[in-house]
C-alpha positions in Angstrom: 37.5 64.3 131.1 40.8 63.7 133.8 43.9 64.2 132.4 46.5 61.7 131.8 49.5 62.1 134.3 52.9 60.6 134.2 54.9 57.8 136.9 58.5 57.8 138.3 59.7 55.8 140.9 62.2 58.2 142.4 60.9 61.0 141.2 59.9 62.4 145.0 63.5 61.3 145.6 65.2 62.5 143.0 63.7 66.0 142.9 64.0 66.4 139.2 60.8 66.9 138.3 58.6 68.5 140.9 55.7 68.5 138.7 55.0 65.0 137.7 52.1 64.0 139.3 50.7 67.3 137.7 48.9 66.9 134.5 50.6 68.5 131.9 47.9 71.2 130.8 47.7 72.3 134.4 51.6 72.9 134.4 51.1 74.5 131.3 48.4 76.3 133.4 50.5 77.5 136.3 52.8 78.6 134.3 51.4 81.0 132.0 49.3 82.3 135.0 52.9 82.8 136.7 54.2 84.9 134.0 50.6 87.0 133.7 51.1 87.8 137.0 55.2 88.7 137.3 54.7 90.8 134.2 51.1 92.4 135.1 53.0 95.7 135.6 53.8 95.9 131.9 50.8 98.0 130.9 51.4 98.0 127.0 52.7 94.2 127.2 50.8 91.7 125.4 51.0 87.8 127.3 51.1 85.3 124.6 49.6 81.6 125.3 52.9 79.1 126.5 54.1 77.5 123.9 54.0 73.6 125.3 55.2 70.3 124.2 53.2 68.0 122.2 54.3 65.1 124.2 56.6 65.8 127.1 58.7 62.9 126.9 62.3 62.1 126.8 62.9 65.8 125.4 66.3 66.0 127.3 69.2 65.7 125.5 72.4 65.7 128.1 72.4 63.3 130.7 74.6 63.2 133.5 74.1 60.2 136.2 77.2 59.1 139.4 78.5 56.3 139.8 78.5 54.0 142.4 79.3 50.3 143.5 78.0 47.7 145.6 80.9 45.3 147.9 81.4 43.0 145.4 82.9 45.7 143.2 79.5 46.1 140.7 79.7 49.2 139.4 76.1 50.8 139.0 74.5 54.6 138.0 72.3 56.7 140.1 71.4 60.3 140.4 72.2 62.0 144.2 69.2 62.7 146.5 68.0 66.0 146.1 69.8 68.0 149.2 71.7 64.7 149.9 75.0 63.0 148.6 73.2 59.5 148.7 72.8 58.0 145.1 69.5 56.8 143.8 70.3 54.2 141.2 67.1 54.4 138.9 66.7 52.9 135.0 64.3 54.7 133.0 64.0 58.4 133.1 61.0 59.9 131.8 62.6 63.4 130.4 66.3 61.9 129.1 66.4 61.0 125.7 65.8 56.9 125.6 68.8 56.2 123.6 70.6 57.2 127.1 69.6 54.1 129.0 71.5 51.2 126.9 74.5 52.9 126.8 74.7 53.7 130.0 73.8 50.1 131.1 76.7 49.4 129.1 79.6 51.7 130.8 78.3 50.0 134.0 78.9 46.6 132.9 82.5 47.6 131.5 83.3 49.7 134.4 82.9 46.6 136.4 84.4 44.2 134.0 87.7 46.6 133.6 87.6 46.3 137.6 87.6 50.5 137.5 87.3 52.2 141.2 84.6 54.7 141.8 84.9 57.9 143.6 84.3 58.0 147.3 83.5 61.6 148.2 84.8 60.5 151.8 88.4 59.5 150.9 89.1 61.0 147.5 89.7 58.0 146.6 88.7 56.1 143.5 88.9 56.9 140.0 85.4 56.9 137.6 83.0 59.9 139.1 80.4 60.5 136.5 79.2 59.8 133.1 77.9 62.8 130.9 76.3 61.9 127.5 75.2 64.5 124.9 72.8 62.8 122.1 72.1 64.5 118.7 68.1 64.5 118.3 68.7 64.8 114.3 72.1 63.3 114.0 71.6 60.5 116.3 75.7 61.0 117.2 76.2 60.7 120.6 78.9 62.2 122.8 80.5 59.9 125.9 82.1 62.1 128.5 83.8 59.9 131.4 84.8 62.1 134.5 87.8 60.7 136.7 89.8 61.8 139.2 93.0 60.7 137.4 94.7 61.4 134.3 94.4 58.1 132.4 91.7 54.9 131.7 93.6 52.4 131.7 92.8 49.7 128.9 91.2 52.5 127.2 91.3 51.5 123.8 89.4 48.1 124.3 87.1 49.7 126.7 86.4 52.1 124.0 86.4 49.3 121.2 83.8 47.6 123.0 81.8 50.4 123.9 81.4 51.3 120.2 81.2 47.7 119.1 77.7 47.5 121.3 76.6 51.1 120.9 78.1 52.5 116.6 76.1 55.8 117.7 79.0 56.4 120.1 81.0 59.6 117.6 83.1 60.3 120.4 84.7 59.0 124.0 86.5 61.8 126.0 87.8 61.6 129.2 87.3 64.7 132.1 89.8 64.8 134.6 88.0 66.5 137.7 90.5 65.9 141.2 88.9 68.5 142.9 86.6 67.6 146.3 83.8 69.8 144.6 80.4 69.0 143.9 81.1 70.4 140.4 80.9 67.6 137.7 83.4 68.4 134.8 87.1 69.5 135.8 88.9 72.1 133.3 91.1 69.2 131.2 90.1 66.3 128.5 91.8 63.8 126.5 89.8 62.5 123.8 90.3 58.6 124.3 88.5 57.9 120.9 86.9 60.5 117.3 87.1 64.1 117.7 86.0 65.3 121.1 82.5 66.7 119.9 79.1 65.5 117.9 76.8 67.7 115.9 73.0 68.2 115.6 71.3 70.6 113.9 68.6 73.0 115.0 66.5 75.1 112.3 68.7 73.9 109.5 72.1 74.9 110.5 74.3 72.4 112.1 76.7 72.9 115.4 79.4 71.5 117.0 78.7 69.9 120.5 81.5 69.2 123.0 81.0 67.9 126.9 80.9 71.7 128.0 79.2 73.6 125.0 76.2 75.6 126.5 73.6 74.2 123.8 69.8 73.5 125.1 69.0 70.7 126.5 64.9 70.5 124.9 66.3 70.8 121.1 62.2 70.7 120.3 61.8 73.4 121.9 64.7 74.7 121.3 63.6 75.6 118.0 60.3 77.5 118.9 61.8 79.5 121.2 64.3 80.5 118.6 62.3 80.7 115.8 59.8 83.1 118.2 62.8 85.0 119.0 64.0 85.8 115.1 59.9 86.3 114.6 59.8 89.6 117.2 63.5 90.4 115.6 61.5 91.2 112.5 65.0 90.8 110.5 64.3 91.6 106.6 68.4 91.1 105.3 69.0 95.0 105.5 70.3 95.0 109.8 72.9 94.8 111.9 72.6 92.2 114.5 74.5 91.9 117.6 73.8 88.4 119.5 75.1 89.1 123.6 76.1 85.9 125.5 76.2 84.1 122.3 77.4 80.8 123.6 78.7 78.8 120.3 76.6 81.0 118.2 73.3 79.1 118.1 70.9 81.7 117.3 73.2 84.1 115.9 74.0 81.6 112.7 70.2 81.1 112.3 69.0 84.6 112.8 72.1 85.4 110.4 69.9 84.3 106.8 68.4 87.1 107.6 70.7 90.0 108.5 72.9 92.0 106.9 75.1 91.5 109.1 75.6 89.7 112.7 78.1 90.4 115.6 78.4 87.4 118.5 79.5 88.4 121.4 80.9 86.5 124.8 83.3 86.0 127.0 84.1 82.8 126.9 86.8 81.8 124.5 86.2 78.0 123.8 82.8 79.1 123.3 83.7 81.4 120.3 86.0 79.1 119.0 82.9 77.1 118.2 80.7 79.6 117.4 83.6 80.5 114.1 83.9 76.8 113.8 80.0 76.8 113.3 79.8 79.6 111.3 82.6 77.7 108.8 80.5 74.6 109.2 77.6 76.2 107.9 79.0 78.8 105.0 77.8 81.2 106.6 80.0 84.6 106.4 78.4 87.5 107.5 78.5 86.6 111.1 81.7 88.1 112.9 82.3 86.4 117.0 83.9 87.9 119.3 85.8 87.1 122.8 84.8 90.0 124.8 82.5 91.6 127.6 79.1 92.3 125.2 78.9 95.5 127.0 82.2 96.5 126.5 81.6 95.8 122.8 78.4 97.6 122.6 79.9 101.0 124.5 83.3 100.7 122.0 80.6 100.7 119.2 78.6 103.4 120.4 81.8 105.7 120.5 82.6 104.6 117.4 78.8 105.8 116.4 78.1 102.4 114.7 75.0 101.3 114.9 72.4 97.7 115.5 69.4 97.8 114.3 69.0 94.8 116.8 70.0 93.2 120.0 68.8 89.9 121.0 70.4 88.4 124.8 70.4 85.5 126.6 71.9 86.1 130.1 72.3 83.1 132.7 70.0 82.9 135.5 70.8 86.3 137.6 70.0 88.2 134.3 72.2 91.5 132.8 74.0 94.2 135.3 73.1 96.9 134.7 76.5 98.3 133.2 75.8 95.9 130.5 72.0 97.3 129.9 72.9 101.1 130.5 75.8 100.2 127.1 73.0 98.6 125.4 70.8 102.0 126.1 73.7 103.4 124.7 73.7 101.6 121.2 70.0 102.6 121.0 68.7 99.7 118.8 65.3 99.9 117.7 64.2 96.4 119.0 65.7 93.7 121.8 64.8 90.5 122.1 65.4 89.2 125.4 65.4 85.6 126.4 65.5 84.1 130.0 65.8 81.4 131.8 65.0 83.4 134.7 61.8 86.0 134.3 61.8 87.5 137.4 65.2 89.1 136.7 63.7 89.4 133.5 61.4 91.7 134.7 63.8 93.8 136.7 65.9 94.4 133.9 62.9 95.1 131.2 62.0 97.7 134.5 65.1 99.3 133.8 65.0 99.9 130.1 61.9 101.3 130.5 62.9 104.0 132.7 65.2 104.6 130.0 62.6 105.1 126.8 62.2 101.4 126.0 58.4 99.7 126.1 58.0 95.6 126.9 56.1 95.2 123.7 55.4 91.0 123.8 55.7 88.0 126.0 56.0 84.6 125.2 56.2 81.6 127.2 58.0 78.9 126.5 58.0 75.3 128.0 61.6 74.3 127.9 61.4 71.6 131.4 57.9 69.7 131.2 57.5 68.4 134.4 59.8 71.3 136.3 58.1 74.5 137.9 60.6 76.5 135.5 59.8 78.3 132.2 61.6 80.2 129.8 60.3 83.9 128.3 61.1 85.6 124.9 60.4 89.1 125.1 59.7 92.2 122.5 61.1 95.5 123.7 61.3 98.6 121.2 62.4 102.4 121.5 60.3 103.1 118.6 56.9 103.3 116.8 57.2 99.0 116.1 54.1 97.2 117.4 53.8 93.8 118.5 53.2 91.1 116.4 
């Protein structure tokens, strides 16, 4: 029996997903066989199947396309080449959420018919650079991020008026001034131009707050079995202390909270804990404390402090924990850590290093968080004690 496979125009182009012309159960193949073989080391590690999508369509819930525009002044949207600065204008995309394409079509045709300039990379010259949109899966609210290189949008309120007026999903319009020649999309200053600068969705029954640069997963389907894994191997039973490292705006914290005693968030950006309280409030919940500090810094002060968690779960960016930050979570001694990564080959080296140091790499479960992309997420069990995995 073949295997149904999927069709992109630009997708050699574009670069965005490598893995297209692959059926999907052979991605899901190569995959799990990759993580078998990175983690074949682990002698008491169990490999858990990948946990795929259903259907791997339109699962992404950020979109962020250039602008562009041809001599008569239309303004049009692309995505750049992959290793290029040249813009691919494209209309469907198979992974973005499909409620991105109208409104997009839309801030094209208003772009042009406010007569806005678009950014030359040459010159510096122009003002509208990109568009990002962040799109509830539950809510439906939908976030409208402009980035310019100037300070105001002139005519904003009717180009807002009859943004909303063709797209009522529309929550929120802010504006992202980014001057800088970079290659980075959002600058470090907003003005919300229309609502209150964020949307919500909610994931596993608690509901966040989602502004144009909250770190919040992009696959909210999967999303929620990676998380609800994650909580699984925390084997929480309302009597432990928590501590959630690199806890972002408190995501799995909040859920994992229901079933703690008690839950510390910890990272180091501030705008990102300001959320994570603002979440908590959101959702009543009040045993979950979040703090604006260095989680290993936290963990050593508790150590000298001699309190105690019962658990750790992580999730470090891409070049995975130092190892001052593992040798102070050695240091609080928890009985089980959960570690999720976007990146399991430093995964690996750091669940290396807590094993020279008494832990064991208990469980490993893939998760498919980019159909169609070579990458893959990992949720791992790692315990100093007797526990087993599940």
């Amino acid at each position: 029996m073949g295997y149904k496979t999927y069709n992109c125009d630009v997708s050699k182009r574009c670069g965005g997903c490598e893995w297209l012309a692959v059926p999907y159960p052979i991605q899901l193949k190569r995959k799990q066989e990759e993580i078998e073989g990175l983690f074949k080391g682990f002698r008491n590690a169990r490999i858990n199947p990948i946990i795929g999508m259903d259907e791997p369509l339109h699962c992404r819930n950020k979109v962020i396309v250039c602008f562009t525009a041809d001599k008569s002044g239309k303004v049009r949207y692309g995505l750049y080449e992959k290793r290029s600065h040249r813009i691919i204008e494209r209309s469907d995309c198979i992974v973005e959420d499909e409620r991105a394409k109208p409104i997009l079509n839309t801030l094209a045709k208003l772009a042009t018919s406010f007569k806005l300039s678009v950014y030359n990379e040459e010159t510096g010259n122009g003002f509208l650079r990109y568009a990002l949109l962040r799109i509830g899966k539950k809510t439906g609210e939908v976030l409208v991020c402009l980035v310019a290189n100037g300070e105001t949008l002139y005519g904003a309120k009717a180009f807002v008026r009859k943004l909303r007026e063709a797209h009522p999903e529309v929550k929120t319009v802010v504006l992202n001034i980014n001057k800088r020649n970079t290659n980075v999309v959002l600058g470090e200053r907003e003005r919300v131009l229309y609502g209150p600068g964020f949307i919500e969705d909610e994931l596993l029954d608690c509901r966040f707050r989602i502004s144009s640069t909250s770190f919040f997963q992009v696959n909210p389907t999967q999303t929620e079995r990676l998380y609800s894994k994650a909580i699984e191997l925390a084997r929480l039973d309302g009597t432990q202390t928590l501590i959630d490292a690199y806890c972002g705006i408190g995501t799995i914290g909040l859920i994992a909270s229901r079933s703690a005693a008690q839950v510390f968030g910890v990272e180091v950006n501030k705008q990102a804990i300001k959320d994570a309280r603002s979440n908590a409030s959101r959702n009543r919940i009040e045993n979950a404390t979040f703090i604006a500090e260095d989680a290993g810094k936290f963990m050593r002060q508790m150590a000298a402090d001699r309190q105690r968690a019962d658990v750790v779960i992580l999730d470090p960016p891409r070049s995975g924990s130092d190892e001052r930050f593992l040798a102070s979570l050695c240091e609080m001694h928890p009985k089980r850590i959960v570690y999720i990564s976007c990146n399991p080959k430093t995964q690996v080296r750091d669940a290396e290093f807590l094993e020279e140091r008494g832990y064991k790499l208990l469980e490993v479960t893939p998760v498919d968080m980019f159909p169609h992309t070579k990458h893959v997420e990992t949720v791992c069990l790692l315990s100093n004690g007797k526990a087993k995995a599940i």
